[in-house]
C-alpha positions in Angstrom: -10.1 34.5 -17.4 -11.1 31.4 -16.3 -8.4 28.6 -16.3 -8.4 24.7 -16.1 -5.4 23.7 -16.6 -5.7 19.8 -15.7 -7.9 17.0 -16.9 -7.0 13.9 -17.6 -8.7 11.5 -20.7 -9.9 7.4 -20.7 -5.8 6.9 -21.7 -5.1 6.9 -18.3 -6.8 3.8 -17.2 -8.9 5.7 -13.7 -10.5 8.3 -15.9 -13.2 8.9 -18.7 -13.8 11.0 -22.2 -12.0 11.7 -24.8 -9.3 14.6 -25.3 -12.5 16.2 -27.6 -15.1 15.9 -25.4 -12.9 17.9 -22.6 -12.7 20.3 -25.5 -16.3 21.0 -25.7 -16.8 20.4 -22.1 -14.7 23.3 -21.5 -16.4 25.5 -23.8 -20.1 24.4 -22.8 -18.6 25.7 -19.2 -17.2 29.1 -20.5 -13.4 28.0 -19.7 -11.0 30.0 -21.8 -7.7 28.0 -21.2 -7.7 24.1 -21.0 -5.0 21.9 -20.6 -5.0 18.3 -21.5 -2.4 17.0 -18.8 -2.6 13.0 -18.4 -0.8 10.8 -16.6 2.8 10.0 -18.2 3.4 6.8 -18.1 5.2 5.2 -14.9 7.6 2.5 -15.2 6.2 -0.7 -15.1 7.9 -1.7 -11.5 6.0 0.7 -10.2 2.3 0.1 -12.1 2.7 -3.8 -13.6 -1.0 -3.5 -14.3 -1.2 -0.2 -15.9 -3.6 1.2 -13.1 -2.2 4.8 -12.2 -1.4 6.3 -16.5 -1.4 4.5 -19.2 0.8 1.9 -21.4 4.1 3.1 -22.3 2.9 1.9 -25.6 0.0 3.9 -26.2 2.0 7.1 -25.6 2.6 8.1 -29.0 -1.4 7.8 -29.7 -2.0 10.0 -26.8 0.2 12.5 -28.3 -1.3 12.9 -31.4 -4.8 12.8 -30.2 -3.8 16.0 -28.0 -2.7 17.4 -30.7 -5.5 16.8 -33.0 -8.0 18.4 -29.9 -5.8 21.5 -29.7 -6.0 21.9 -34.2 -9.7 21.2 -34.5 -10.4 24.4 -32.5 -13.9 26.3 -33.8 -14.2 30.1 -32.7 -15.7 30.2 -29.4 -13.6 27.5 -29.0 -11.3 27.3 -25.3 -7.3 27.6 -26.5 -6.4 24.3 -25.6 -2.7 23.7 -24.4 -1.1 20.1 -24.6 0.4 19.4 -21.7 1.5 16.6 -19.4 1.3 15.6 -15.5 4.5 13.9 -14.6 5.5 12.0 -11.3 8.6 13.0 -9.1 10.5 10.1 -9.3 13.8 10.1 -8.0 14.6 6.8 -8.6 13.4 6.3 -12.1 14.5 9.8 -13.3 15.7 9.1 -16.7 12.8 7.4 -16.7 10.2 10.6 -16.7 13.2 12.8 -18.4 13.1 10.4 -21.3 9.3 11.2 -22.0 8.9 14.7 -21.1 12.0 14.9 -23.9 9.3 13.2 -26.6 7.2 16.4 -27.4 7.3 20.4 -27.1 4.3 20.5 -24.3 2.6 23.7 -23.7 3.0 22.6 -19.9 4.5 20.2 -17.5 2.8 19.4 -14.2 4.6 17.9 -11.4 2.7 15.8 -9.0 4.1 13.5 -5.8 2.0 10.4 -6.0 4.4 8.1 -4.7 7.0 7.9 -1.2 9.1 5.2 -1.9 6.6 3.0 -4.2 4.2 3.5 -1.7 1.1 5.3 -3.5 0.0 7.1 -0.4 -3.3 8.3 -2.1 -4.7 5.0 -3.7 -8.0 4.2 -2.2 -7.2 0.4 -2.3 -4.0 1.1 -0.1 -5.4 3.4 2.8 -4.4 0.6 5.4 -0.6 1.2 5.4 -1.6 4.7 6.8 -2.2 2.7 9.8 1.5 1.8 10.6 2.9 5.1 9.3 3.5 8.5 11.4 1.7 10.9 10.0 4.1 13.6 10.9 6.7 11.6 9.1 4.8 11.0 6.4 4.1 15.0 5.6 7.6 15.7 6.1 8.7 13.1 3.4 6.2 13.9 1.2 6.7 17.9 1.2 10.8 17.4 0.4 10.0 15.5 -2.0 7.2 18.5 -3.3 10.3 20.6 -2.9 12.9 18.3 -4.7 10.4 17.9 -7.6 10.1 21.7 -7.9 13.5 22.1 -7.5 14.7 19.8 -10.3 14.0 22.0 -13.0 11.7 19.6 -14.6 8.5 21.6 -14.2 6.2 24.3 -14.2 3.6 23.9 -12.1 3.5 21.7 -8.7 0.0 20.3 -9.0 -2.0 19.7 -6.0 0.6 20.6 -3.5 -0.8 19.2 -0.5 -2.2 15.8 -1.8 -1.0 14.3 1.5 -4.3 15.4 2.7 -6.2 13.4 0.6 -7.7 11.2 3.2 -7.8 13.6 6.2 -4.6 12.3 7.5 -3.0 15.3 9.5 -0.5 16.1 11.7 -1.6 17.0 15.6 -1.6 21.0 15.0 -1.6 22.8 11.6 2.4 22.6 10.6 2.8 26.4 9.8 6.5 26.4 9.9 6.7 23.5 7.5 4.4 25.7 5.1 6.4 28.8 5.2 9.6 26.2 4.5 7.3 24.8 1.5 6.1 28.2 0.0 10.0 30.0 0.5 11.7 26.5 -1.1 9.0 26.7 -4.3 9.5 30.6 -4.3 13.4 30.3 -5.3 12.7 27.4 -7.8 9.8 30.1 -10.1 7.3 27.1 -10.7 3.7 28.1 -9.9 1.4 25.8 -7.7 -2.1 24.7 -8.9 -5.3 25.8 -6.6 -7.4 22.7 -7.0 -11.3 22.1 -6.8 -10.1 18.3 -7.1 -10.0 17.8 -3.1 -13.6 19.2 -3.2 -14.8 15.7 -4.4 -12.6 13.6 -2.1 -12.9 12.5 1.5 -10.7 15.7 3.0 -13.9 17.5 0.8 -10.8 21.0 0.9 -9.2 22.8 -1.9 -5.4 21.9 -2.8 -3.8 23.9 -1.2 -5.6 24.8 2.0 -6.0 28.9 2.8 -2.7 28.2 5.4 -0.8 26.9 2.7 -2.4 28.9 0.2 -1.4 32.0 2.0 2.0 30.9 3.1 2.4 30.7 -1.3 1.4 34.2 -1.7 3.4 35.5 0.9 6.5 33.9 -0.6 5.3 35.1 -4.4 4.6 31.7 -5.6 3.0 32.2 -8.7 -0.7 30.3 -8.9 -2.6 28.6 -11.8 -6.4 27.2 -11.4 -7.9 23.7 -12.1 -10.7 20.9 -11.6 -8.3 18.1 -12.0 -11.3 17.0 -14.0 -11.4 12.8 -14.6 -14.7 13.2 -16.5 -15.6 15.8 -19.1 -18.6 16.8 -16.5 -16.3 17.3 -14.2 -14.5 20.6 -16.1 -14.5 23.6 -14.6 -16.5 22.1 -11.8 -15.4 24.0 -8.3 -13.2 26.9 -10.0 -15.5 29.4 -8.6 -14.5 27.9 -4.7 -10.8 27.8 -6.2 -11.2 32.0 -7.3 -12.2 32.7 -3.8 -9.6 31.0 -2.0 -7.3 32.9 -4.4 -8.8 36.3 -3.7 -8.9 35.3 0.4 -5.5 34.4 0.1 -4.0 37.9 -1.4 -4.1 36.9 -5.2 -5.1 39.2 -7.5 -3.2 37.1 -10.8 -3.1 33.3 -11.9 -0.9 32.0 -14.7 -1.2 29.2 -17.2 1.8 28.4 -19.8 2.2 28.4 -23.6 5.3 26.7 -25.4 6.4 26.5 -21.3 6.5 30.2 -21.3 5.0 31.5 -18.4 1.7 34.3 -18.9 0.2 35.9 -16.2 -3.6 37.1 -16.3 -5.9 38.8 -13.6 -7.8 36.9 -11.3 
């Protein structure tokens, strides 16, 4: 079965398409399960100009047009879930609780965008990497992975190692900090999603790498698959490099959600 389980529509301000033409994207690439996960919106402290999701106002729109892309199914049709991808917020809590309160998704994704208002993966911000330890900067960002997962508030961690975006690493591959990761996500039961997405940015790697990847399976972190697509061309686009890091890594099952129930499938 072949999964991609987030995409994200024009709504959210950095993308393209419509929540229909991911639909028949999806089918004209023979993907069975689709989810249509934008960007909740963030409080406006945090994105005055509406540039990360969109306006709390149009939220209610969005809703419905999900839901009218997931009823006008045709046979041959992908099932289409309605879902959502949330920022870990800590500080605006009720906040993202409020919204994910506002309608019965099929599934919640949690992402870690932010370290203290700083977007750490925005293109237009890459110079504050400069005065920032990257070390530090790993280590913040993977509690806060944890802390998200933790919470209770979702089912799938999505790309899990964002911090990578822009080939900032630490000095030597931070295996212990992994296998801390991967055992913290395994006592939580969210899954992590294997992303093509980092195939079309500048650390040009899946989320998660195969070291993280395999830490995941060793710890029986369940797995989902996805593009991350921000254009309906981009569907499905990579999943065949996302099954084979899967299968390197020990996988032989990936999940995907209904009604936030949990259903397993072979790889």
């Amino acid at each position: 079965m072949r999964i991609d389980l987030h995409t994200h529509t024009w709504r959210c301000r950095h993308a393209t398409g419509t929540a229909a033409e991911y639909v028949l994207a999806a089918r004209a690439a023979g993907i069975d399960v689709i989810g249509l996960t934008d960007h909740a919106p963030l409080p406006p402290d945090l994105d005055p100009e509406s540039c990360y999701a969109m306006p709390a106002e149009e939220f209610e729109a969005h809703l419905a047009e999900m839901a009218g892309a997931a009823a006008a199914g045709e046979p041959g049709d992908p099932k289409v879930l309605v879902g959502i991808e949330a920022d870990w917020l800590p500080s605006h809590h009720e906040h993202v609780a409020s919204l994910l309160a506002r309608h019965e998704f099929d599934v919640i994704l949690g992402s870690v965008h932010m370290l203290d208002g700083w977007a750490f993966d925005d293109p237009d911000l890459l110079e504050s990497w400069e005065s920032r330890s990257v070390e530090a900067v790993w280590h913040a960002y993977f509690s806060a992975v944890v802390d998200a997962a933790a919470s209770g508030m979702y089912d799938v961690i999505a790309h899990p190692d964002l911090v990578k975006k822009f080939g900032h690493r630490p000095a030597a591959e931070p295996v212990a900090l992994y296998e801390d990761v991967a055992a913290a996500l395994a006592k939580t039961g969210v899954a992590i999603e294997v992303s093509s997405a980092g195939l079309r940015k500048p650390v040009s790697e899946i989320y998660p790498g195969l070291e993280l990847l395999k830490a995941f399976r060793r710890a029986g972190v369940p797995a989902t698959t996805s593009s991350d697509a921000h254009r309906p061309e981009e569907v499905g686009v990579g999943l065949d490099a996302v099954r084979a890091a899967l299968a390197e890594a020990g996988y032989d099952h990936v999940v995907y959600f209904e009604a936030r129930e949990m259903r397993e499938v072979a790889l």
